[in-house]
DODRENTOR-703528 format. One record per residue (C-alpha): residue in three letters; x, y, z. Coordinates in steps of 0.1 Angstrom, whole numbers, plus 5000, padded with zeros to 4 digits. Example, Ala and Ser with C-alpha at 12.3 -4.5 7.8 and 13.67 -1.06 7.14 Angstrom:
2
Ala512349555078;Ser513749895071;
END
This chain:
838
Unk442463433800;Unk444363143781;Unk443962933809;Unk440562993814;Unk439962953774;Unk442462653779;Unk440062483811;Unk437262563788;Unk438462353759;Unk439462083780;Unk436062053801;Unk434062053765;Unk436361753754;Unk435461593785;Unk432261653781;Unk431861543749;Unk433661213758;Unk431461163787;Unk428661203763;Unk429860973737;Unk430060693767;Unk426960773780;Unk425360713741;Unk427460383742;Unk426260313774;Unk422260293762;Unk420859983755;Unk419359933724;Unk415759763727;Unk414159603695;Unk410759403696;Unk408859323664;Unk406959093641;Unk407958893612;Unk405558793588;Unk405158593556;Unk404658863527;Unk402058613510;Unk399958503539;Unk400158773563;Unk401058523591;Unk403458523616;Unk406258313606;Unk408458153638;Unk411758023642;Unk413058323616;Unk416758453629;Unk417058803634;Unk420758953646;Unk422459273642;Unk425059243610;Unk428459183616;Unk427659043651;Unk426758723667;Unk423758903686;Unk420858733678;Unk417158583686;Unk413958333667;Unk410858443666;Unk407858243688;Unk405558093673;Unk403358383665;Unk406458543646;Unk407058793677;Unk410958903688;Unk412659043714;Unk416359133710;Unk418359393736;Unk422059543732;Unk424459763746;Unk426559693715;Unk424359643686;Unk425259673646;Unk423759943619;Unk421359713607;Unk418859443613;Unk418759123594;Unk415958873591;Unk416358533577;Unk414658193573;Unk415557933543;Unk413057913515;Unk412758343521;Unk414858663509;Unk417258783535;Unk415659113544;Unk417959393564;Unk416959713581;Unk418759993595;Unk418060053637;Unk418560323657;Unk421260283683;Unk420060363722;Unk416260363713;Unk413560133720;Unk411560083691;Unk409759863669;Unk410859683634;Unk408859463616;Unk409659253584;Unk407559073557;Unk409758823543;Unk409158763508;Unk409258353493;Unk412258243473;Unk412257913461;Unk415557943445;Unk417157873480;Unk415257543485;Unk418557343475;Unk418457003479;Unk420856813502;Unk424056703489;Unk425556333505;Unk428656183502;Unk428755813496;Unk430955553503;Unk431755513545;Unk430955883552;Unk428455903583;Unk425656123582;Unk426256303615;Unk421556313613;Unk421555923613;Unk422455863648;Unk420256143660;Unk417155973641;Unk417755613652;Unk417755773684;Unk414255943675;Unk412555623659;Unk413955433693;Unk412055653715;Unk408855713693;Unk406755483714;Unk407755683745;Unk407156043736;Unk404355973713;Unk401056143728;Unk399155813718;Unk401555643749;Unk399555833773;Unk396555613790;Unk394555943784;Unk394656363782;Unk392856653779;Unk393256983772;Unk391457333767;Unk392057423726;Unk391857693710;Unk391457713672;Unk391058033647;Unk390757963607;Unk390758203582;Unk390058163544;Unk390958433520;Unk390858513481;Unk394858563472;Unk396558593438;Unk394058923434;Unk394758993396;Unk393059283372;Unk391359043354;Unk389158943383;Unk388759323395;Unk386959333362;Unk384259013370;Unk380759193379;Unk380559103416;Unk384359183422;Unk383359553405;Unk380359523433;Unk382859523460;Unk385759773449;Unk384959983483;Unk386559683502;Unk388559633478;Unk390859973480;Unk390659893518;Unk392659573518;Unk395759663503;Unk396159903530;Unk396459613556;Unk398659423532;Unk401659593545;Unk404859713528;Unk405859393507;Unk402459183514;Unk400059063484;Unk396459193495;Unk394158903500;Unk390158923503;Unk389058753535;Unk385858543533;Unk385358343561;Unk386958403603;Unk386258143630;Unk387158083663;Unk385957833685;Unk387157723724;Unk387057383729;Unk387857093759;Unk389556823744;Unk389756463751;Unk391356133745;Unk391455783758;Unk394455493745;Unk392055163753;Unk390055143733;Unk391055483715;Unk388455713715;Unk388256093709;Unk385756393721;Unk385856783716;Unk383256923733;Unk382757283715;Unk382457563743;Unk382057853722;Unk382057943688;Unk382258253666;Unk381658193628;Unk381558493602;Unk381558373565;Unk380258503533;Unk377258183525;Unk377358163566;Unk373758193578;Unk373757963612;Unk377057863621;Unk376057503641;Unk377957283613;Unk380557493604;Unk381057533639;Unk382257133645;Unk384157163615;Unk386857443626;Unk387157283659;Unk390657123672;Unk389756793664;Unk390256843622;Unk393857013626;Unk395656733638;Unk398956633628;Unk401156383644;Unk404656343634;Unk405256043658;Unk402755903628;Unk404855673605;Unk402255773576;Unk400156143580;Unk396756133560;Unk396656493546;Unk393756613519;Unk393156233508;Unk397056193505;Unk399155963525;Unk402456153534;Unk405755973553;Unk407056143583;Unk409956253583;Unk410556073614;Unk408755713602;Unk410555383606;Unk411655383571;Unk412855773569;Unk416355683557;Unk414555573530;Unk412855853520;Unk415056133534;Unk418356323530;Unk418356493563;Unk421456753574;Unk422656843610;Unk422557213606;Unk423457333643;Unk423857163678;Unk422657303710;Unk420357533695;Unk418157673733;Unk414157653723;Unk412157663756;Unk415357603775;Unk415957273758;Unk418957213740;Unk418157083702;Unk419356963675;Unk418357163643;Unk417956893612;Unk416356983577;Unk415356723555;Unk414256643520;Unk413056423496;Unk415556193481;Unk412756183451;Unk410756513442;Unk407856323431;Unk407556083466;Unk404956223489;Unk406856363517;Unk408156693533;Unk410556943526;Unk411457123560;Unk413557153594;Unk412857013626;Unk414357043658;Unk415156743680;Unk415756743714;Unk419056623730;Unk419156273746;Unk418256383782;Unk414656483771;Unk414556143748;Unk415256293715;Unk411756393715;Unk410556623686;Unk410056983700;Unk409757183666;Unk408957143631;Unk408457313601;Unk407557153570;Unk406657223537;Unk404757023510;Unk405257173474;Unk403557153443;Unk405456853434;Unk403456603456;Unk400556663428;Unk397756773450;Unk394756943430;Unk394657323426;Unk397157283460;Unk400257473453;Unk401757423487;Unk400757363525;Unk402857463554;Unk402557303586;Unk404357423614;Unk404057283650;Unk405857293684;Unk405657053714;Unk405557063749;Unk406556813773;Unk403456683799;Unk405356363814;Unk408656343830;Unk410956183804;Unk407856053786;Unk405456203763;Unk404856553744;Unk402156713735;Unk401456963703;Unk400857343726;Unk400957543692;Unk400357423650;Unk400057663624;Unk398757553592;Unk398557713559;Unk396957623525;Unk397657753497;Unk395457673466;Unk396157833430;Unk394157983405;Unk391757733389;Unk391857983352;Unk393958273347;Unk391058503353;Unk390558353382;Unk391858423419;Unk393458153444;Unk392858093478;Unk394458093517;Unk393257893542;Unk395057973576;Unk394557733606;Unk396157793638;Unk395357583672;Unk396757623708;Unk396357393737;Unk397057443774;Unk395957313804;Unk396956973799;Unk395756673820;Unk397056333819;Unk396255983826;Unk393156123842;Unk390955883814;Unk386455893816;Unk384355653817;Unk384255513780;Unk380155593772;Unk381756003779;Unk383455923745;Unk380255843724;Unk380056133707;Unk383656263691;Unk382356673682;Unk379756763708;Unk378857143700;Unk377257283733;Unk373957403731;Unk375357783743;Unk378257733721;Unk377658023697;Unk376358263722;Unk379258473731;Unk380258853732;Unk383359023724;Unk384359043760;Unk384158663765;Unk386958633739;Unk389058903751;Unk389458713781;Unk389258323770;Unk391358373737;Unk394758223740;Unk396358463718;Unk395158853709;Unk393658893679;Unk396359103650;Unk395159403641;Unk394759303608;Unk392158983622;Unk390159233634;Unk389459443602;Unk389059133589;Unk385859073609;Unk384659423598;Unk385159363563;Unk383658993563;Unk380759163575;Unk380659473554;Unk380459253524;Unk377958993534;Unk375459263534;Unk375959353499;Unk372859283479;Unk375459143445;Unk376758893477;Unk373858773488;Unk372358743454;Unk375858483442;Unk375058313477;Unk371358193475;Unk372658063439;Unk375057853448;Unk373557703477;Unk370957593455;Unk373357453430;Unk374757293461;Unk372157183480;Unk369557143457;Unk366857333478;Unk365757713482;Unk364957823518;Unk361657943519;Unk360658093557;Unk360357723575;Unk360457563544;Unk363257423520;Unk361957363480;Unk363557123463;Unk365756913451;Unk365957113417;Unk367056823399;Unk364456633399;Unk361656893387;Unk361856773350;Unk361956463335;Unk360756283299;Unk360455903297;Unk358355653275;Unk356055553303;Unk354955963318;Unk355856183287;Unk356756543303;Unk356956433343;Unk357056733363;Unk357856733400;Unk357956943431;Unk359156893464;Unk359957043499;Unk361356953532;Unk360857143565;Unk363957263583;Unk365357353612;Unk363257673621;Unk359957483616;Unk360757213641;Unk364257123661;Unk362656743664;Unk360356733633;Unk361356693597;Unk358456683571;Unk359256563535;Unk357356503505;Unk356756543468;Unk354156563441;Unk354656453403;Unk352656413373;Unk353456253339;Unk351456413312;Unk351356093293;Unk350255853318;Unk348156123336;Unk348455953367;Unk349756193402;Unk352456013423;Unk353456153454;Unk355356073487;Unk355456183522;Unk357056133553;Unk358056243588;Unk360956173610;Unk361056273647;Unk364256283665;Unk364056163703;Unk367456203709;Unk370656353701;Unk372756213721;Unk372355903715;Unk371256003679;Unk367755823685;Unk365055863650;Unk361555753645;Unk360055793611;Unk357255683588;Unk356955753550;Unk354055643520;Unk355455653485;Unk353755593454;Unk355755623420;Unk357155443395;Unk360555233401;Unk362555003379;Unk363554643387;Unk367654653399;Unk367255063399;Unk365355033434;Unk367454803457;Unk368554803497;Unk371654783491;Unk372455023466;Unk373755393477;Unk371555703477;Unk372855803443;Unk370356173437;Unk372356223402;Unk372355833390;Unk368655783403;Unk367656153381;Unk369056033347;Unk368355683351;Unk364655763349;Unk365355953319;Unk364055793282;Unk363455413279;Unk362655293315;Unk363854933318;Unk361454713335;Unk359054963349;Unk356754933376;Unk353955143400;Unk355355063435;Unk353555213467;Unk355355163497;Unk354755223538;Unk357255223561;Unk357855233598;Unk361155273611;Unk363155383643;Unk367055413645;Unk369255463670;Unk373055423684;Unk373655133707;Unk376855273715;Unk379955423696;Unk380455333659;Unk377055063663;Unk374155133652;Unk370654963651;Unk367855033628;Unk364154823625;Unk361654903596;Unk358554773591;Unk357654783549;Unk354754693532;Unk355054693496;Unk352454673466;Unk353954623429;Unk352354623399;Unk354754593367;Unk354154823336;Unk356554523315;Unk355154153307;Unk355653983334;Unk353853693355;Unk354453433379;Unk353353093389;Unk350953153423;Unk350952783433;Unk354052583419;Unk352252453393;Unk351652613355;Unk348152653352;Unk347953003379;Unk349753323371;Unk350253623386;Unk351353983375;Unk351154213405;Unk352354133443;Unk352354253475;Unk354854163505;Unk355254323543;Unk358254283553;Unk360154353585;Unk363954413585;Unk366954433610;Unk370154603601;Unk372954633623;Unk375954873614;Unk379654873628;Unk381855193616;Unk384255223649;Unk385955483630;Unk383255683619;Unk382756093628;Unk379856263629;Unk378456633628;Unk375356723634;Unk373556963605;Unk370757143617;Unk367956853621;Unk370556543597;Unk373756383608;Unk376256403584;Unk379156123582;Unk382956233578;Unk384155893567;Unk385555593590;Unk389755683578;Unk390855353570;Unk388555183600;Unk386654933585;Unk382654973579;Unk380154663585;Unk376454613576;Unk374254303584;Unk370754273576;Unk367954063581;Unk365054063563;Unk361853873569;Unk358353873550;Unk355453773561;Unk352753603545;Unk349153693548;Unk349854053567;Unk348254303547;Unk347654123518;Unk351153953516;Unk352153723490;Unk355653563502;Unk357153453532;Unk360553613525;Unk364253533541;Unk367053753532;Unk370253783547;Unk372854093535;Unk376454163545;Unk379054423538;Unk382354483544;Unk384154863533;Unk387554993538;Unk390155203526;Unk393855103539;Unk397155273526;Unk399755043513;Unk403055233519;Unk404955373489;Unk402855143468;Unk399655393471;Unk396655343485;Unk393055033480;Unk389855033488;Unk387154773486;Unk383954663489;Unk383154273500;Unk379154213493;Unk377353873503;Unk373853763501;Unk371353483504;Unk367853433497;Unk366353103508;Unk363053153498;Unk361053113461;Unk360053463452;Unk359253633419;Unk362653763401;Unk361654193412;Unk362454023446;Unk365753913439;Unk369054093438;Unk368954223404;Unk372954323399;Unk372954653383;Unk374754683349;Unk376254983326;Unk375654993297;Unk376155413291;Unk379655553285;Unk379855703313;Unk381355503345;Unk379355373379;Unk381155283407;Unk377955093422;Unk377354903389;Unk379554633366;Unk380254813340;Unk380454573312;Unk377554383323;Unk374154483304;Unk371254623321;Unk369654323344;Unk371854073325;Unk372353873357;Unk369953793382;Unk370653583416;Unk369453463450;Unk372653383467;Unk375753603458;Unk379153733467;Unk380654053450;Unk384354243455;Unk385054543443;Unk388654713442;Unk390455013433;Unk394255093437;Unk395555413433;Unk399455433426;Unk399355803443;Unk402255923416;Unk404355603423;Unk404955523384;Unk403355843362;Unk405356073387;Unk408455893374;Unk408255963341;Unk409456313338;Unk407056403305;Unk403956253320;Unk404756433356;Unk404056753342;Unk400256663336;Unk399556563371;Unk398156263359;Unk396755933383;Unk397555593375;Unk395255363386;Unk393654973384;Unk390354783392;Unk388854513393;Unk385354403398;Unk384054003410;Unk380753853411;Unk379653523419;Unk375753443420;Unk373353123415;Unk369653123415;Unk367652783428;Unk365752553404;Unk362452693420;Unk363053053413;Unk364252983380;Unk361252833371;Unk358753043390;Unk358853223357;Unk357453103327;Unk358553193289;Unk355653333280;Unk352353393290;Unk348453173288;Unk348353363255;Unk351353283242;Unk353253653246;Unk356753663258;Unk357653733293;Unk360353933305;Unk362753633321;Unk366353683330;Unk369153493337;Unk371453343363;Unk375353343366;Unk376653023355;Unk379652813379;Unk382453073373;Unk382553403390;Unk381653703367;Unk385053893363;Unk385954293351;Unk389554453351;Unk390154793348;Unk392955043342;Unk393255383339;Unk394255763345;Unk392356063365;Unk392956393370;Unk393056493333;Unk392356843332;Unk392156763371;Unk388456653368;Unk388056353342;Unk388955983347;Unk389155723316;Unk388555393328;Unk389655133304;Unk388054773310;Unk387554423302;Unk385554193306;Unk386853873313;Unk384153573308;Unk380553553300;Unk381953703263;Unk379153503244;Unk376553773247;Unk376054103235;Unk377554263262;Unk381254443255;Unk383854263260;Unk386054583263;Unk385054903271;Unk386055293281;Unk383455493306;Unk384255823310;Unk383856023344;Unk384056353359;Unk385256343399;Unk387356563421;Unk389956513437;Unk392556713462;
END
């Protein structure tokens, strides 16, 4: 019996040590996600390991792990510089899943220290080695690419507080509100979602001349204000999320940032080489971070991983980082992450994956922020394959089936599954777009955007025009309307009616434009008009200005006159960046201001009213402009820092329809905007013209003066109203911004975010013997006429100086005018405006 009890013990000891190995003997199998707490976005290149061990992984780029052991720790640890170190407990021998939400810390972001004197950065060698190669791996050394892209966005309402639960139309919505903290998570803020896109694009690009081209596949839109989805839809594509590092200077929200990889990094940079051979992709890399050597410089705070000289030291990871300090508007930090892939042997490398993330605060304390979460994939890459160059005419093509799509085509064409989360987030979008409060806050605010109210087929509008009170039509009230997209895809209609109650006359205008082609963007229109204009108001080469046009006509009109004009014109692209445009005007003045002119050259016959027909020929170089298409109107993006041209000719011709003049006018402009380094960025505006023939002064270029408080780009600000008159002229205008180079310095004026900026404005103009005297003193009665008067042999000059962004909206110009000082004009003045500005 004892050795029985004795075999018994000793077989349960076995046992139980048999068991014990076998339990030692399981793997342990972790997968999970790791997310940032404030966005709700996966967050990659985060280490994860098992305390007390050297047992490790990254996340992807989507924040997704893997990590398997047959000797793990107790616990889980997740970290990632600039976050709280979180740790979990695991269970040993299971598969399971364990996610984290890492939770911002800015108290981590030290800067870098460096030792001076003949220490060696170990990160210099490995970035001359980068800037050396730059021209090889850079994507723009390819002859040409293309790839299949696939781009998601999503904009939410973060920084929820109580105070704005308590606003009305937040109350409206509390039933979506109680939902979303649910999908917050365990340590996530909960954010509102307003707007979800996704769009599937082909992608193309060609080094000689450079041209670009995303033809737009397919596109789902969902937005609160979102009604058809067409524009928005070339918005969210691929083409407006690029960021390229091998850039010595990235252009982001109107600011000019230095890469951390430019020519002149050392510079600009404190880097440190935080690990060797780090595996990414199965490419060893070098893992660098990098700061500013000067807070207030506009550059990144981040890491990047380089890889090792058999792959070129090409860039195959960054993460980067702009903070608050870079003094971007209502911005309180954007996070760009990217990772590369290589498409030629020991040559370029592509972007395969780039998250970005903007994060922009509360404009009032009662007020939420906002999220605006950009993510892009390409694949499928093709190289050196390049099309012929009239396939890159238009850069965003939307297809005509682009947003007819169902939910099955984007199961199987998305590159990544949509997140649980992304796919409440559709529900909810959705949910609250139907809510009567919503819709209510939308139609007002497109009209206090647009100016027009959609009515069926028809558009009402513009709003601020309706009411108006001048010396010439008392109360003028007006109403006006365009058709849009759902009367006609190739017929606009436009037109207005006003009345004055003291002059008691009706103006109106109409007119009809009829687009033959989209591609190329091909336009015929005609138009009558008959209103009242002012001399130097109405110009051709003045800007479209709705607000400056509406309270110019506002009390005294200066030089008034009834002006009925017909016009015939057709427009259309010759190719990319040129375009060609013909009108055919007839114009009949009549001016309500004494005024005459001699009819034959001698004193004896005067005139008052004329007419003129003129025919004109303008022809329009912007290489570097982008287009969308809006419904039936084309909408420019801007040329970057490309330059834009304009020539015009203008001819008139005698005796057709009742013409006074035989007219020759020739026009020229010049616009860019460049970046000057560290030094900030200029823009200016070079103006020429020339008017051989003798014509009556309404005819000449009237040059537009300020004399208000308030500021006008397209004016001279100390000049008075129609001070200066001429009929050959040359204009600059400039403005430097210092983009925090000095303010940002000076660490009590840093805090107010304030711009620094100067300007200057020159003007040089003469007027020939025979228009001068084409208008006489006064008239065969002896009543004074309205003359004017030409610049003498010195250029007219203004300089300006001044701060924006005060308050984040205002700008104080202060100027002075430099010559011309023995009038009544100021010789120094301040104009006050209100602009915005990322």
């Amino acid at each position: 019996m004892k050795n029985n009890f004795s075999a018994y013990i000793l077989f349960t000891i076995i046992s139980l040590i048999l068991g014990v190995n076998q339990v030692w003997a399981q793997t342990t199998v972790i997968t999970g996600k790791i997310t940032d707490s404030d966005t709700g976005e996966g967050m990659p290149f985060v280490n994860v390991y098992f305390a007390g061990t050297t047992k490790g992984a990254t996340t992807n780029f989507e924040g997704f792990y893997k990590l398997s052991t047959d000797n793990p720790g107790d616990s889980l640890t997740a970290s990632y510089v600039g976050y709280k170190e979180k740790v979990k407990a695991i269970k040993k021998g299971a598969t399971q899943q364990i996610d984290f939400q890492l939770i911002p810390d800015a108290t981590t972001l030290e800067a870098i220290e460096i030792v001076y004197g003949e220490y060696e950065n170990p990160a210099w060698e490995i970035l001359r080695n980068v800037v050396d190669n730059k021209d090889k791996n850079d994507k723009r050394s390819l002859e040409a690419f293309e790839h299949e892209s696939y781009t998601k966005i999503e904009i939410d309402v973060d920084n929820i507080t109580s105070k704005f639960r308590e606003k009305k139309i937040v109350r409206k919505i509390t039933n979506v509100l109680d939902s979303i903290q649910s999908i917050a998570g365990e340590d996530g803020k909960p954010i509102l979602p307003i707007f979800i896109s996704e769009s599937l694009s082909d992608v193309y690009y060609i080094r000689d001349p450079e041209r670009k081209k995303e033809h737009i596949k397919k596109s789902k839109v969902t937005g609160i204000g979102i009604t058809d989805g067409s524009t928005v839809s070339q918005l969210i594509g691929s083409s407006f999320q690029e960021y390229n590092f091998y850039k010595s200077w990235m252009t982001i929200v109107e600011k000019d940032f230095v890469s951390p990889i430019s020519e002149s990094w050392k510079g600009f940079y404190d880097y440190d080489l935080q690990k060797e051979n780090v595996i990414i992709g199965g490419i060893p890399c070098y893992q660098i971070a990098f700061t500013p050597k000067r807070p207030e410089d506009l550059a990144f705070t981040g890491t990047m991983w380089i890889a090792d000289s058999i792959n070129n030291y090409a860039l195959k990871q960054v993460d980067v980082t702009i903070p608050s300090t870079a003094n971007l508007n209502f911005v309180e930090k954007i996070k760009i992450q990217q990772e590369y892939e290589m498409v030629v042997k020991n040559g370029a490398w592509l972007p395969n994956k780039t998250r970005v993330i903007i994060d922009i605060g509360e404009i009032r304390d009662d007020w939420a922020g906002m999220l605006a979460k950009f993510y892009v994939s390409n694949k499928d890459f093709k190289i050196n394959e390049p099309k012929d160059l009239k396939f890159y005419d238009q850069e965003v093509l939307l297809d005509e089936r682009a947003l007819i799509s169902d939910d099955q085509f984007w199961e199987e064409n998305r590159h990544d599954p949509l997140s649980a989360t992304e796919k409440n987030v559709y529900h909810m979008i959705d949910t609250m777009k139907n809510l009567p409060v919503v819709k209510t806050y939308v139609e007002v605010a497109n009209i206090a955007l647009y100016g027009y109210k959609k009515v069926g087929k028809i558009d009402v509008g513009p709003y601020l025009y309706m009411y108006n009170r001048n010396d010439i039509e008392g109360h003028r009230f007006r109403m006006g309307f365009k058709t849009n997209v759902d009367f006609s895809k190739k017929l606009i209609l436009r037109g207005y009616g006003a009345y004055g109650t003291e002059d008691e006359r009706f103006k109106y205008s109409l007119s009809a434009e009829y687009i033959a082609s989209r591609k190329p963007w091909t336009v015929f229109g005609i138009s009558r008009r008959d209103d009242i204009d002012q001399v130097g108001i109405f110009s051709d080469n003045l800007d479209n200005n709705p607000l400056f046009n509406s309270f110019s006509s506002f009390g005294t009109l200066r030089r008034p006159y009834m002006h009925q004009i017909n016009k015939i014109w057709a427009r259309t692209d010759i190719f990319k960046g040129v375009t060609f445009q013909t009108t055919f005007r007839n114009r009949d003045i009549k001016p309500l201001f004494p005024f005459i002119y001699e009819t034959d050259g001698s004193d004896i016959n005067y005139k008052s009213d004329f007419s003129v027909s003129e025919i004109m020929f303008e022809l329009r170089f912007a290489p570097g402009e982008t287009y969308i298409q809006n419904d039936n109107e084309r909408i420019s993006l801007g040329s970057g820092n490309s330059p834009e041209i304009s020539l015009r000719y203008t001819h008139g011709i005698k005796g057709f329809l009742n013409s006074d003049f035989t007219v020759h006018k020739f026009n020229a402009s010049l616009k860019q905007s460049f970046r000057m380094g560290v030094l900030g960025r200029t823009s200016y505006l070079l103006s020429g013209g020339y008017i051989p023939s003798t014509l009556p002064y309404p005819l000449l270029e009237a040059h537009l003066g300020n004399e208000s408080i308030f500021y006008n780009e397209n004016s001279f600000n100390l000049m008075n109203f129609f001070e200066f008159v001429s009929d050959r002229y040359a204009s600059l205008s400039m403005i430097h911004r210092f983009e925090g180079l000095i303010i940002n310095r000076v660490p009590l004026l840093r805090k107010l975010n304030w711009r620094l900026f100067v300007s200057g404005k020159a003007l040089y103009g003469r007027v020939s013997d025979a228009n001068l005297n084409l208008t006489p003193d006064v008239d065969p009665l002896g009543n004074p006429v309205d003359g004017f008067q030409a610049l003498g042999k010195d250029p007219y000059l203004e300089l300006g100086y001044g701060i924006e962004n005060i308050f984040r909206f205002i700008r104080v110009d202060f100027m002075h005018r430099l010559n011309y000082l023995d009038t009544d004009a100021s010789k120094f003045g301040v104009k006050l405006s209100a602009q915005f500005r990322l």
